[in-house]
C-alpha positions as CSV (number, residue, x, y, z in Angstrom):
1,X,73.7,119.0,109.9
2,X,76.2,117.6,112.4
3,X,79.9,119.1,111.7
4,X,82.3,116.9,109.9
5,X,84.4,114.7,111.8
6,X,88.2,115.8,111.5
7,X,89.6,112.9,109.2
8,X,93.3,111.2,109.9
9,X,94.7,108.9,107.9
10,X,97.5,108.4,110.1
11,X,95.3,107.9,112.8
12,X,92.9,105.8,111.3
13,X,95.8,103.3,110.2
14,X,97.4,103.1,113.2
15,X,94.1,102.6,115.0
16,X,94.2,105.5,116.9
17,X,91.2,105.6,118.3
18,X,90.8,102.1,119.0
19,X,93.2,102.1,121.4
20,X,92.2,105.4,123.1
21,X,89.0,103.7,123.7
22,X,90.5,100.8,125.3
23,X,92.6,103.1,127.4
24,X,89.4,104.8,128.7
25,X,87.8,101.8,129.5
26,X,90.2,100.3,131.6
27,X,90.1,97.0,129.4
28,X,93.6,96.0,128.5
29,X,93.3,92.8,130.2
30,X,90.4,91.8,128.2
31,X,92.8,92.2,125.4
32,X,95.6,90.2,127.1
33,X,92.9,87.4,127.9
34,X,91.4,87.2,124.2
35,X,94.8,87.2,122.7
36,X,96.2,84.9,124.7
37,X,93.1,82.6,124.2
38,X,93.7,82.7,120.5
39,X,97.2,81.8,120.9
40,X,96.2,79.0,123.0
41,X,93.7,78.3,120.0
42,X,96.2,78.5,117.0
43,X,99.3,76.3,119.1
44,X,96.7,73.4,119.5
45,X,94.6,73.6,116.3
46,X,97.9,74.5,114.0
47,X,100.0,71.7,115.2
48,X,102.2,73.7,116.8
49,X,101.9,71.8,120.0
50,X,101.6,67.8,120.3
51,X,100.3,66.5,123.8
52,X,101.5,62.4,124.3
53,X,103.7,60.5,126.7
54,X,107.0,61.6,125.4
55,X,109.3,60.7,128.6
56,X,113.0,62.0,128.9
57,X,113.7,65.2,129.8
58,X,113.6,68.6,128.5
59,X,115.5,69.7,125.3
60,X,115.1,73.2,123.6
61,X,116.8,73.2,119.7
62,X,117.3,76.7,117.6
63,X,116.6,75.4,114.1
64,X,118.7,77.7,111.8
65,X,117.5,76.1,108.5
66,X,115.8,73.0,107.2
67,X,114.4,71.1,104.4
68,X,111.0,73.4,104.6
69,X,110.8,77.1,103.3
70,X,113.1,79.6,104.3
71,X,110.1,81.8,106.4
72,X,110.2,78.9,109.2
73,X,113.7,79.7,110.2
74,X,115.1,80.2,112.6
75,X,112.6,78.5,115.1
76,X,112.6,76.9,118.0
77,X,111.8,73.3,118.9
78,X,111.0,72.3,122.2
79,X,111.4,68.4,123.4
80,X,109.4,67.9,126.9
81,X,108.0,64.7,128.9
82,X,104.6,65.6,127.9
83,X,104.6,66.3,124.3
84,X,106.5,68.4,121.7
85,X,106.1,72.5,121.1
86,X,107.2,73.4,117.5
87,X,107.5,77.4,116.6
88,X,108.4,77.8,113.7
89,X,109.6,82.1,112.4
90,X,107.1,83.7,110.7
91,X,104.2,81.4,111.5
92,X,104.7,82.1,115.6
93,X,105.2,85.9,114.5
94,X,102.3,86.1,112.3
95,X,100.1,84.1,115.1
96,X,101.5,86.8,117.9
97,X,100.3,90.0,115.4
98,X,96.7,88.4,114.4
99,X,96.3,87.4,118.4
100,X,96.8,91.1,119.2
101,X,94.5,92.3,116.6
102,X,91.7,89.8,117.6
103,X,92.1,91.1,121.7
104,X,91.6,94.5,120.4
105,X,88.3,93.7,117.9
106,X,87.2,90.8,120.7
107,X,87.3,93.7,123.3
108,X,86.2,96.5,121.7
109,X,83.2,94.6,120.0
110,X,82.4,93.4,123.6
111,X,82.5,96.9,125.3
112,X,80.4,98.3,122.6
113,X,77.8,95.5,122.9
114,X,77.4,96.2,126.5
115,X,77.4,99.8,126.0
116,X,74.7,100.2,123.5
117,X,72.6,97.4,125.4
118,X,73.0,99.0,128.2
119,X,70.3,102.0,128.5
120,X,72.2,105.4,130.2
121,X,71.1,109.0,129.1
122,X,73.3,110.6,126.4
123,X,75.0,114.2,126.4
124,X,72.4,115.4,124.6
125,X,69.4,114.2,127.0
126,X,66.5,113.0,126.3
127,X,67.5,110.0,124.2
128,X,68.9,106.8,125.4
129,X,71.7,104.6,123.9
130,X,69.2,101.8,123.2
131,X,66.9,104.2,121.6
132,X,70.1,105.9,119.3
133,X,70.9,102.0,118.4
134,X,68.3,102.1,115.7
135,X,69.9,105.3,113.9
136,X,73.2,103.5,114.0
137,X,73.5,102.8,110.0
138,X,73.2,99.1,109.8
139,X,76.7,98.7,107.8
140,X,78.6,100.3,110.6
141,X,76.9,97.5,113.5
142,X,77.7,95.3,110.9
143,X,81.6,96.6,111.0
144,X,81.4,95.8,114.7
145,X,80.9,92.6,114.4
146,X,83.2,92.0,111.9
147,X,86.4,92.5,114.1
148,X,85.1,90.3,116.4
149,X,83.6,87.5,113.8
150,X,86.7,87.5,111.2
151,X,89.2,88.0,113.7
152,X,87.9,84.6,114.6
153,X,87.0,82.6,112.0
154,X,88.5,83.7,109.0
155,X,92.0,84.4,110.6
156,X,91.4,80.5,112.6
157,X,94.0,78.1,111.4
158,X,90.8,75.7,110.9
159,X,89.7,77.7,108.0
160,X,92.6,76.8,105.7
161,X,90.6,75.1,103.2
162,X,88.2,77.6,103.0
163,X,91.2,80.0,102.7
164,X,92.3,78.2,99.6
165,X,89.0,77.9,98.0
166,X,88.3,80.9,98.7
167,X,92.1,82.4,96.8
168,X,92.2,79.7,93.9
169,X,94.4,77.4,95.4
170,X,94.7,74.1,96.9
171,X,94.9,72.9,100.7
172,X,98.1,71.4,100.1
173,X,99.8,74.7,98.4
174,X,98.9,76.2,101.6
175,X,100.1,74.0,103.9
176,X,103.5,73.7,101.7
177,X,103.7,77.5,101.8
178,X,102.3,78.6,104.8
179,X,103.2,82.4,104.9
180,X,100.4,83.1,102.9
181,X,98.2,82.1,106.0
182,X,100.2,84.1,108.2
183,X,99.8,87.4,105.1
184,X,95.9,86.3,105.2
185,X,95.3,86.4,108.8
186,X,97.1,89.7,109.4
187,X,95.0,91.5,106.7
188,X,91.5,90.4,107.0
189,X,92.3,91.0,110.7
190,X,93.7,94.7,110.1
191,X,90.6,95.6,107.9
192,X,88.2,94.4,110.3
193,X,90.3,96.8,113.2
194,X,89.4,99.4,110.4
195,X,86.3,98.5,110.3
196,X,85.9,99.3,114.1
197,X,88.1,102.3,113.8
198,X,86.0,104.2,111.7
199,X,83.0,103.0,114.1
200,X,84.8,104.8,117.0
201,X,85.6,107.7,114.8
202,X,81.5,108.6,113.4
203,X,80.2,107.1,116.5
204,X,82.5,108.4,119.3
205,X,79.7,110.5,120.8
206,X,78.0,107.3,122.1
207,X,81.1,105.7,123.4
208,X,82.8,108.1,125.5
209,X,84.5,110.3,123.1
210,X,83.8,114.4,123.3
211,X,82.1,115.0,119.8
212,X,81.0,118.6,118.8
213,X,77.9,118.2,118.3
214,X,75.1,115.2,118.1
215,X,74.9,111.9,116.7
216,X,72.3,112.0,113.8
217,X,70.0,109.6,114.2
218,X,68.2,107.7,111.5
219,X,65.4,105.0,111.4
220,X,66.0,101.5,110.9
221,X,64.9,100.4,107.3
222,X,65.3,97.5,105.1
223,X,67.0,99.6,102.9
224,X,69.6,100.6,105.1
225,X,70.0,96.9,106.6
226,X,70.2,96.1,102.4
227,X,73.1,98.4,102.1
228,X,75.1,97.2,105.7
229,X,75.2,93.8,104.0
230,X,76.3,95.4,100.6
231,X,79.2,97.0,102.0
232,X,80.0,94.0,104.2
233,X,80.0,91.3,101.5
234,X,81.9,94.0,99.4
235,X,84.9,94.3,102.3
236,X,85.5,90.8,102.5
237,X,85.4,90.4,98.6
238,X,87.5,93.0,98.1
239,X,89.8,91.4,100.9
240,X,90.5,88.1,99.7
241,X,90.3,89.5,95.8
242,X,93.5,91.6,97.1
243,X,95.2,88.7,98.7
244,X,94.7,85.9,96.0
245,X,97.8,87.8,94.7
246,X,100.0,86.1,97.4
247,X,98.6,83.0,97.3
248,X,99.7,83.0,93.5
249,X,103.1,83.9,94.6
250,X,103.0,80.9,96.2
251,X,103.6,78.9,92.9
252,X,104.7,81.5,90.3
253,X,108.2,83.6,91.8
254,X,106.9,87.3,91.7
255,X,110.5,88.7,90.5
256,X,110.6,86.1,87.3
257,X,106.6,86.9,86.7
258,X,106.0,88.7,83.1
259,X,103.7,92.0,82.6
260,X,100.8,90.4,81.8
261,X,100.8,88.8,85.3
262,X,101.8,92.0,87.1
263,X,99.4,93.4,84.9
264,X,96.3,91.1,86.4
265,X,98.1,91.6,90.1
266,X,98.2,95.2,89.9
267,X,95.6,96.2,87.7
268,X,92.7,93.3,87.9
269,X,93.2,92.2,91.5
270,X,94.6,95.4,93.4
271,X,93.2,98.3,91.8
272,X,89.7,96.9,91.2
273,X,90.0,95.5,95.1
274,X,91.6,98.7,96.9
275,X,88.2,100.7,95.1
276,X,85.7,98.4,96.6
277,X,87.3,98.2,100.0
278,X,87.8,102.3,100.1
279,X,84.1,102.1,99.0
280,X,82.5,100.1,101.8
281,X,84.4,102.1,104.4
282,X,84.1,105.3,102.9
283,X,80.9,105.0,100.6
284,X,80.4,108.6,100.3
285,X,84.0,110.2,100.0
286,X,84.5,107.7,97.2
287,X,81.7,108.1,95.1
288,X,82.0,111.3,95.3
289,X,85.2,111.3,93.9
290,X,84.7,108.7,91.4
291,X,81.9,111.5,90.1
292,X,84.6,114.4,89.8
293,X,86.8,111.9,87.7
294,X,84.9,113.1,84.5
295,X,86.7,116.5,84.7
296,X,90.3,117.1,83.1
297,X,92.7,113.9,83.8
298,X,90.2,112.2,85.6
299,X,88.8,111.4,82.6
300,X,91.7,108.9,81.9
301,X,91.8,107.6,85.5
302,X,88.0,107.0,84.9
303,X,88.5,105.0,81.5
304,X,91.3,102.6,83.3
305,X,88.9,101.6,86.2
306,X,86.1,101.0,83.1
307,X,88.2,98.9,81.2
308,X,89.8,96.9,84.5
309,X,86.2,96.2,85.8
310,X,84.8,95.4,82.2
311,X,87.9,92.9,81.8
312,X,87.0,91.0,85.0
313,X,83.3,91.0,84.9
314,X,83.1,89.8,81.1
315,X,86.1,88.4,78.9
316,X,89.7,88.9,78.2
317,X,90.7,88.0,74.3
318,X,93.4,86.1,73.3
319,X,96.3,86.5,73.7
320,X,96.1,88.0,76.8
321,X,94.9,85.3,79.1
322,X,97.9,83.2,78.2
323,X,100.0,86.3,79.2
324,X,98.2,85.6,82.3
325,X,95.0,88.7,82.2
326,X,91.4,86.5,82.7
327,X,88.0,87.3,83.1
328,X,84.9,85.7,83.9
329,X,83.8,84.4,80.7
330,X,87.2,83.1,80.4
331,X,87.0,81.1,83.6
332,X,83.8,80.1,82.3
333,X,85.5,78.5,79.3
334,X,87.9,77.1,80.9
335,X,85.7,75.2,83.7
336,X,83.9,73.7,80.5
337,X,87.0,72.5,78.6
338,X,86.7,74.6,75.7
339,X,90.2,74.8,73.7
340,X,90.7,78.6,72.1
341,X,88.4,81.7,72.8
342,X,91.1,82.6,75.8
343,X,90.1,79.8,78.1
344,X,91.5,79.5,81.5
345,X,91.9,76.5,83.8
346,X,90.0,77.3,86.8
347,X,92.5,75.1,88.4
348,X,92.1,73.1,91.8
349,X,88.7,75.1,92.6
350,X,85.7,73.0,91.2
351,X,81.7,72.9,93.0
352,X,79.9,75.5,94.9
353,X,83.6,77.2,96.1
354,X,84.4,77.7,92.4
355,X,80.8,79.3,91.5
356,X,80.9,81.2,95.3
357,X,84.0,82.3,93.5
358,X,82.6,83.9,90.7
359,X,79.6,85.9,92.0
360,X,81.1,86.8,95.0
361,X,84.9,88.3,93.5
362,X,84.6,88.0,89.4
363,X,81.1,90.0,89.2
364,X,80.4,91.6,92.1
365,X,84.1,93.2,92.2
366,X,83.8,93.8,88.4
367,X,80.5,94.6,88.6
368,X,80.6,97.2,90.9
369,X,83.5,98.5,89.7
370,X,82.0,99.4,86.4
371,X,78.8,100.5,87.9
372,X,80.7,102.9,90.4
373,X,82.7,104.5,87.6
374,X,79.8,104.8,85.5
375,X,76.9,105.8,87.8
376,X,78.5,106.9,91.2
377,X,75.6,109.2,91.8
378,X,73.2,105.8,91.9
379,X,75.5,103.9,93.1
380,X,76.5,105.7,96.2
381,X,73.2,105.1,97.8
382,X,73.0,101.5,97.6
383,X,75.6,101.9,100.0
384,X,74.4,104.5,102.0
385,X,70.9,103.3,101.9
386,X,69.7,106.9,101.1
387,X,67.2,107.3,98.8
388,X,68.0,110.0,95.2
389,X,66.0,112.9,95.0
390,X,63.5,112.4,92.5
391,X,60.4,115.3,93.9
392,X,59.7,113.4,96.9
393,X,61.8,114.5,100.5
394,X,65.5,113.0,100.8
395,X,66.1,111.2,103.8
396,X,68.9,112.7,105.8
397,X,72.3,111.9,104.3
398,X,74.6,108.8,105.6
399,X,76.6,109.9,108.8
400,X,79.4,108.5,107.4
401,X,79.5,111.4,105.0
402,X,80.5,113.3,108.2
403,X,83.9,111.8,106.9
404,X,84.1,114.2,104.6
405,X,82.7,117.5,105.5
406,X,78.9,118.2,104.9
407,X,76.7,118.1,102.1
408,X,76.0,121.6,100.7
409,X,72.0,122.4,101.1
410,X,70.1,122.5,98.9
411,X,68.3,126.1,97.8
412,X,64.3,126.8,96.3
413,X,64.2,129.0,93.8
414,X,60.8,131.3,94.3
415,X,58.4,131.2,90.7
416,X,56.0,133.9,89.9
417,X,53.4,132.0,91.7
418,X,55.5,131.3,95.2
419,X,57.8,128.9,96.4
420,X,57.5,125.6,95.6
């Protein structure tokens, strides 16, 4: 059993060892170069910049307020011979935070492409890098590309729609209140950097980083490449469950919103979403934890994630959706015009983005959640893509369990007629 890897949450969130490993590699001007090719990107697909035959001179204007929201102030406006450069506040900063995020998961998901293509004898000799590729755990390769692939496309000002499908909006909400895209970018960007983080941090033996001891190596299976997609639809799920909040905040004012809706924000949305992201980054640490709730308090804590996931994944009774708590049965209602029985209106959503909707945050995030609370021990390998012991040999355990110290071994018991 490889030793456990020395877990930091500070480090982790601060991406610690993502930027050690660019450090090492000599690549911050890969970083600069992606970064500033996203900017470049977001100024002409955002309309932030309009090429044409303007004439005149130049003019720059600091706009200190305006008939738009308050987030675009101040900014700056920029008058030139060949076309117009609009900046406005928060948009510019959020577009300056996501393009630093994507040169960092561009980069990194570069270098670490090369580096496991690239076939060099490891520390602990014999192996290759190609060769230890197949006992990389098919959710973690998965994780690499993810900060390259959502950094990308699901942080690109072109995917607004999708966005708003996507959170139960419209396109035009959006556009009208346009800090949410700026909210939406930074975090699906920031969990994909995770994503990475913990890559470097359970695979820093193959990248350059001093391990104590060996990289366990495991054989590439359907069942593991199962569970890699599991836990990769499960992040992103869990990513745009958690920030459908904000883009209801951009019609109903937080600070005048009654319990029941802080009670679907908090409770339906965030709880249920910040278990199935810890899960797909941390699928045995979790579990495992959800398992030990059964003792003392945890009991309680236990019964509130049953009752949140049950509420989402079936139906909510009246008079609580009008308070503002729904559930999939409700939405169900609703998109069939049914007066009574706690029926919602599914709202600007219709089609294949409303059903996507459904399966995809309504029962897979319920689902799971009242799976995981209820059976964590067979739940836990899904994600893992171990196999339960059930008389036949158990697989080696996840590395990612490395997260959280090792497994204790198991111990045979002699009989009167000999070890079995």
């Amino acid at each position: 059993m490889d030793p456990p890897v020395r877990f930091d949450a500070v480090g982790l969130l601060t991406l610690r060892e993502i930027r050690a490993f660019v450090r090492r590699s000599s690549a911050r001007g890969g970083v600069v170069f992606f970064a500033l090719l996203y900017v470049l990107g977001s100024l002409f697909l955002g309309g932030m910049v309009a090429i044409g035959n303007v004439g005149g001179g130049y003019s720059l204007y600091i706009l200190w307020n305006g008939s738009s929201g308050a987030w675009n102030y101040p900014g700056l406006l920029l008058i030139a011979p060949w076309g117009v450069v609009s900046l406005p506040f928060f948009a510019t900063l959020a577009m300056v935070v996501v393009a630093v995020g994507v040169g960092y998961g561009m980069t990194v998901a570069f270098l670490l492409v090369v580096r496991l293509l690239r076939p060099r004898a490891t520390r602990s000799g014999g192996t290759t890098t190609a060769s230890t590729v197949a006992g990389l755990t098919p959710a973690m390769i998965s994780l690499v590309t993810l900060g390259a692939c959502c950094s990308t496309t699901a942080a690109a000002t072109a995917g607004v729609g999708l966005v708003a499908q996507a959170s139960g909006t419209t396109t035009a909400n959006l556009l009208l209140n346009n800090w949410y895209l700026g909210v939406f970018q930074i975090g699906m960007v920031w969990v994909a950097l995770l994503a990475q983080e913990m890559l470097l941090i359970v695979y820093g033996g193959l990248f350059g980083r001093p391990t104590t001891g060996p990289v366990t190596s495991r054989p590439l299976t359907g069942q593991l490449v199962a569970a890699g997609a599991l836990r990769a639809v499960l992040l992103g799920s869990a990513v745009v469950w958690a920030l459908a909040v904000a883009a209801q905040w951009t019609t109903v004012d937080p600070t005048r919103a009654g319990v029941g809706l802080w009670a679907q924000w908090i409770g339906q949305h965030w709880v249920i979403a910040g278990l199935a992201l810890s899960a797909a980054l941390f699928p045995s640490a979790t579990l495992g934890a959800l398992g030990r709730l059964r003792h003392r308090w945890g009991g309680a804590v236990a019964l509130v994630f049953l009752v949140l996931g049950l509420s989402v994944l079936t139906w909510v009774p009246p008079p609580l959706p009008s308070w503002g708590l729904d559930g999939f049965v409700n939405q169900i209602l609703g998109s069939l015009a049914v007066s009574g029985w706690g029926a919602v209106p599914v709202g600007a959503v219709g089609g294949p983005a409303l059903i996507a909707r459904w399966l995809g945050e309504y029962l897979l995030l319920g689902g799971f959640t009242v799976a995981a609370t209820l059976w964590p021990t067979k739940v836990g390998p899904l994600l893992t893509g171990s196999v339960p012991w059930s008389g036949s040999p158990r697989p080696a355990p996840d590395v990612e369990s490395r997260l959280s110290g090792p497994e204790p071994r198991a111990t045979t018991t002699p009989t009167a007629h000999g070890s079995e």
